[in-house]
MARLUM-999213 format. One line per field, with one value per atom (N, C-alpha, C): atom name; x, y, z. Coordinates in pm, whole numbers, plus 50000, padded with zeros to 5 digits. Layout:
a = CA, ...
px = X, ...
py = Y, ...
pz = Z, ...
This chain:
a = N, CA, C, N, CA, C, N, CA, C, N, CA, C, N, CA, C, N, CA, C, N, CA, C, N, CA, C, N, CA, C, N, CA, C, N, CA, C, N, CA, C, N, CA, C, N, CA, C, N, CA, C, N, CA, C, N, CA, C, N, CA, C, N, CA, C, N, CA, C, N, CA, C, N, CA, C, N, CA, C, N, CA, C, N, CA, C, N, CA, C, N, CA, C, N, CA, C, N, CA, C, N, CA, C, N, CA, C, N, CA, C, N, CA, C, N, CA, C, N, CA, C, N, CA, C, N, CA, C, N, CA, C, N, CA, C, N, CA, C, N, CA, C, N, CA, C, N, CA, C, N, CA, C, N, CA, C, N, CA, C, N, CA, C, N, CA, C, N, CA, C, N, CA, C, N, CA, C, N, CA, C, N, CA, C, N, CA, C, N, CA, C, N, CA, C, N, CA, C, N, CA, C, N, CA, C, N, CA, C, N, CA, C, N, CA, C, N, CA, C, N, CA, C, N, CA, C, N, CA, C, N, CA, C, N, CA, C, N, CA, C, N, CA, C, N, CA, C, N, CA, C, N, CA, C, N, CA, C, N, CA, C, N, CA, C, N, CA, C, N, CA, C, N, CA, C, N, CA, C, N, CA, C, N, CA, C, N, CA, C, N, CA, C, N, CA, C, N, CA, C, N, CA, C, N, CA, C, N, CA, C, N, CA, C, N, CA, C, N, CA, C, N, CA, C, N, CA, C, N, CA, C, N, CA, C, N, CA, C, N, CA, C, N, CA, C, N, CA, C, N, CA, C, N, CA, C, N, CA, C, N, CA, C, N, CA, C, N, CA, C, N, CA, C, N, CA, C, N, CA, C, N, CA, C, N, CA, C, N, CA, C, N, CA, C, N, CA, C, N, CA, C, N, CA, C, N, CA, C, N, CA, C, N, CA, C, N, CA, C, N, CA, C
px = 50085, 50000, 50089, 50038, 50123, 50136, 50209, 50203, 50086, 50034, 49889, 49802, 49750, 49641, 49547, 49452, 49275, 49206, 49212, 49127, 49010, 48892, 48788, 48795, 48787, 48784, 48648, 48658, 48498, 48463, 48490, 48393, 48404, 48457, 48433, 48357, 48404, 48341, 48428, 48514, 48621, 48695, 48779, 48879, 48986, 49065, 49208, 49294, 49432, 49585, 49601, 49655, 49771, 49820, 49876, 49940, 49906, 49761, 49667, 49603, 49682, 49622, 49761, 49723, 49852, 49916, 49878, 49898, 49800, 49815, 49755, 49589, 49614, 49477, 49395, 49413, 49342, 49228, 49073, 49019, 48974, 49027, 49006, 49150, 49076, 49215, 49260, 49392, 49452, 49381, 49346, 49287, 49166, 49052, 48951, 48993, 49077, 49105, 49165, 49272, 49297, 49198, 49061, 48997, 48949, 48865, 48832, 48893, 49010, 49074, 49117, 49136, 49115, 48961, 48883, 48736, 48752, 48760, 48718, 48826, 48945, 49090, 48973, 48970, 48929, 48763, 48706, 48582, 48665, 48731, 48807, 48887, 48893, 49019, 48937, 48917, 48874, 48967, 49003, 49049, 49036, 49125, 49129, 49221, 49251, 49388, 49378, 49508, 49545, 49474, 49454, 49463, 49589, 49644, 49766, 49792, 49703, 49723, 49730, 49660, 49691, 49805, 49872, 49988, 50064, 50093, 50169, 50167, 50024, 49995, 50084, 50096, 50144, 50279, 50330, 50471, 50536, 50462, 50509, 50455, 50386, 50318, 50434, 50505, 50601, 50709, 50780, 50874, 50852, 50727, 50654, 50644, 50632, 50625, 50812, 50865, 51003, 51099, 51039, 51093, 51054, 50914, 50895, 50913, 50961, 50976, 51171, 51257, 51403, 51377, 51249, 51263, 51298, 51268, 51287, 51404, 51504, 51656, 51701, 51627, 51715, 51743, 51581, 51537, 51653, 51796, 51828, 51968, 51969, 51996, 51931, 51996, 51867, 51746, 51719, 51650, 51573, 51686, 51651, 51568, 51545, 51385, 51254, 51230, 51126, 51127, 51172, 51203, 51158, 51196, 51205, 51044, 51010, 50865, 50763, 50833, 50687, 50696, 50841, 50805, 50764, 50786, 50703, 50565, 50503, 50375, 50259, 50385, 50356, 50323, 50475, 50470, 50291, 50294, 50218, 50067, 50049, 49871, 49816, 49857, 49790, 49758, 49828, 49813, 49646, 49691, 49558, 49433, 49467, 49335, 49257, 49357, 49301, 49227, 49305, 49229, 49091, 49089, 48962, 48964, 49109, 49135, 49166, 49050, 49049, 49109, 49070, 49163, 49348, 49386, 49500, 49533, 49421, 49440, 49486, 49423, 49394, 49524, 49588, 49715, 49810, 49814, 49905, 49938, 49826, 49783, 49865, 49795, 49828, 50018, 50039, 50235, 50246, 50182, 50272, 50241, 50165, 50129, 50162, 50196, 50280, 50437, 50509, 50635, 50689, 50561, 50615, 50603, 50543, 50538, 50634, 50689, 50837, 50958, 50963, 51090, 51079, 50950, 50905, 50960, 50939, 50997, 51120
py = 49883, 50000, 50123, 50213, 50329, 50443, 50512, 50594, 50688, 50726, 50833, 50833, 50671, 50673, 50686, 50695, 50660, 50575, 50505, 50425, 50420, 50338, 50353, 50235, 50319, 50194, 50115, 49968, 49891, 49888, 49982, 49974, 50151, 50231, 50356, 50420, 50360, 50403, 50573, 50568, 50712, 50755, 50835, 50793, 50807, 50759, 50726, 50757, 50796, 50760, 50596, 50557, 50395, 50395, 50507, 50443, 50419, 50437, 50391, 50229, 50177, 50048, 49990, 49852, 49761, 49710, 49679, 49610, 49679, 49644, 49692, 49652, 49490, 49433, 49457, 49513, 49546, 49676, 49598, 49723, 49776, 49735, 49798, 49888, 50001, 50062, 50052, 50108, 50040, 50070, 50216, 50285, 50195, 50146, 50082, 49936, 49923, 49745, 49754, 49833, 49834, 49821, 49967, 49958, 49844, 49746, 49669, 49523, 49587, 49432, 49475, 49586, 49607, 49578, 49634, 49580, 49455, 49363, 49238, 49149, 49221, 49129, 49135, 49274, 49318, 49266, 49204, 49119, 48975, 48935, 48789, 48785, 48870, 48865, 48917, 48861, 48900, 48996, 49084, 49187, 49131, 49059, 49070, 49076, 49084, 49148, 49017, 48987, 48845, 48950, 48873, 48956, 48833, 48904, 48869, 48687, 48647, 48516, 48422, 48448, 48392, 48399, 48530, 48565, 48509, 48473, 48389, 48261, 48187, 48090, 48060, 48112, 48144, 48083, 48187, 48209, 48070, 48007, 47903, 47792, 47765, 47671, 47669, 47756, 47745, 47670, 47693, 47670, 47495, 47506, 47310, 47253, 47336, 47300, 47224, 47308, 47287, 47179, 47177, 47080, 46914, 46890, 46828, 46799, 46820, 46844, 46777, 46833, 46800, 46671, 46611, 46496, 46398, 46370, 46243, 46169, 46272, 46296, 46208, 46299, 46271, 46103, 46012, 45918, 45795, 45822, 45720, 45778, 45888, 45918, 45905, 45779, 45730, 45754, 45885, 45901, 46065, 46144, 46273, 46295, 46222, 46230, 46221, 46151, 46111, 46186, 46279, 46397, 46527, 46535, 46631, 46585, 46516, 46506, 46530, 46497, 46530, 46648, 46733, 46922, 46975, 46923, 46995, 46997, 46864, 46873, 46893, 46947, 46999, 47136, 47208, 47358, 47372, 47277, 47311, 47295, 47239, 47172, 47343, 47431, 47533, 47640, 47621, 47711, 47667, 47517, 47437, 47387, 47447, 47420, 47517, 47714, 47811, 47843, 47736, 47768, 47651, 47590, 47458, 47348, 47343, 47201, 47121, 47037, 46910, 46789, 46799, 46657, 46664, 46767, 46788, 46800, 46828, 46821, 46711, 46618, 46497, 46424, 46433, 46414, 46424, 46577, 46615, 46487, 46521, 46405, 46291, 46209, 46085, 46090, 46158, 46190, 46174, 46282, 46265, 46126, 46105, 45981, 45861, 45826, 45732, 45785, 45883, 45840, 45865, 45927, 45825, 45723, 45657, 45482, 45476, 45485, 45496, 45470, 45630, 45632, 45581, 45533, 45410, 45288, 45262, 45145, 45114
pz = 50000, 50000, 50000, 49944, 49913, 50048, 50070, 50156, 50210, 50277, 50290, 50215, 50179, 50168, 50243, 50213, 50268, 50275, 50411, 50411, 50521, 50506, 50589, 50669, 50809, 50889, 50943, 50941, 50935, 51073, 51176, 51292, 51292, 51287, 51290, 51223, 51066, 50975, 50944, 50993, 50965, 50877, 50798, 50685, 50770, 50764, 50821, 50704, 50741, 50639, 50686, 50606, 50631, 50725, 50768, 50877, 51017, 51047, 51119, 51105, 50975, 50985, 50991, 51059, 51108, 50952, 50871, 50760, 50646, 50497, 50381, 50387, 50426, 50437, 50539, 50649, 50710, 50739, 50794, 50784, 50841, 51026, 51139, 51140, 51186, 51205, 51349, 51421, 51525, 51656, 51635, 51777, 51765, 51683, 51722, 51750, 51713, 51761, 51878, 51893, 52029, 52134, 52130, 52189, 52245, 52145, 52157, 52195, 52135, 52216, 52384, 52410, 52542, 52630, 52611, 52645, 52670, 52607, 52581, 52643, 52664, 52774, 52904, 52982, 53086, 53132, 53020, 53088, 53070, 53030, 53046, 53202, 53248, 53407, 53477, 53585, 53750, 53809, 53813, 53917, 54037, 54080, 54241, 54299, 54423, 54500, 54658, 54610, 54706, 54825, 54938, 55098, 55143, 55298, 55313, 55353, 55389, 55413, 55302, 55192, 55003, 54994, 54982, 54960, 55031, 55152, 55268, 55193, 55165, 55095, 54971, 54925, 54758, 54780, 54836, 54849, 54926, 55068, 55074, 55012, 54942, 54857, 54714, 54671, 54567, 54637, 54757, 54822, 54811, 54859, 54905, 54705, 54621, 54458, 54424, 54494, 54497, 54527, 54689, 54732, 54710, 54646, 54564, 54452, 54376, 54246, 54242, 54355, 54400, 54496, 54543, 54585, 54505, 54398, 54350, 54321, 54268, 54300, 54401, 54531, 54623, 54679, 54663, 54749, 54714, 54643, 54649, 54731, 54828, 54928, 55103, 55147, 55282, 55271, 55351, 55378, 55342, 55301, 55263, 55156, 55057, 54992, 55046, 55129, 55171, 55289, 55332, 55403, 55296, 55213, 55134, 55090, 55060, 54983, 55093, 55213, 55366, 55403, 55341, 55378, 55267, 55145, 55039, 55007, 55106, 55088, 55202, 55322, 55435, 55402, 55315, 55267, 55145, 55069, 54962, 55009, 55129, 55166, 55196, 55288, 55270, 55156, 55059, 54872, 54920, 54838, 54742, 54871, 55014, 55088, 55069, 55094, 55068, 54927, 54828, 54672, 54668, 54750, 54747, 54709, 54660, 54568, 54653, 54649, 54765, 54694, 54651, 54509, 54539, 54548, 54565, 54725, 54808, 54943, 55012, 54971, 55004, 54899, 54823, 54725, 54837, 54894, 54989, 55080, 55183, 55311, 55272, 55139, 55110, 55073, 55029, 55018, 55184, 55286, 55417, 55478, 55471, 55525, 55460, 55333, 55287, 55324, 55290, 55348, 55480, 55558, 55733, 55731, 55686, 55675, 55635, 55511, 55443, 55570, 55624, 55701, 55858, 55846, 56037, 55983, 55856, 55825, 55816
């Protein structure tokens, strides 16, 4: 497309130059797409703001993501895996109690409680 042309844009209905449109083929120009693609992010996302105990949550629930994740490594070291997998899912049970995920609650539980059996044995 040539320099300063004219084109009409299909939700304004405005004349525009080119260089208001992203490309030749296009026939939204940018300020209305923007618009609209802003609108339409901002009804897709909930606005909400942790309060401080989530955030406590969060933060040690990554720590407990961690130390699980470096267990598996470890378990052919005694006993320090199966150590490492009963604080990571000690650290991680309050995230996913405060988020509701009981499926994963109960995941937790079942990790601490299989490897104390583990290391009684």
């Amino acid at each position: 497309m040539a320099k300063n042309t004219i084109k009409t844009c299909n939700v304004c209905n405005k004349p525009r130059s080119s260089f208001y449109f992203k490309h030749s083929y296009k026939k939204t120009c940018t300020l209305c797409e923007f618009r609209f693609k802003r609108s339409f992010l901002r009804l897709l996302v909930k606005d909400k703001r942790l309060n401080p105990k989530e955030r406590l949550s969060n933060r040690i629930g990554y720590m407990g993501s961690a130390f699980i994740m470096l267990s598996p490594y470890l378990l052919k070291y005694d006993n320090i895996g199966a150590i490492t997998y009963i604080i990571g899912a000690l650290l991680l049970t309050p995230q996913v109690f405060l988020a509701k995920q009981w499926n994963i609650v109960i995941l937790n539980l079942n990790i601490i409680i299989g490897y104390l059996i583990y290391i009684i044995n």
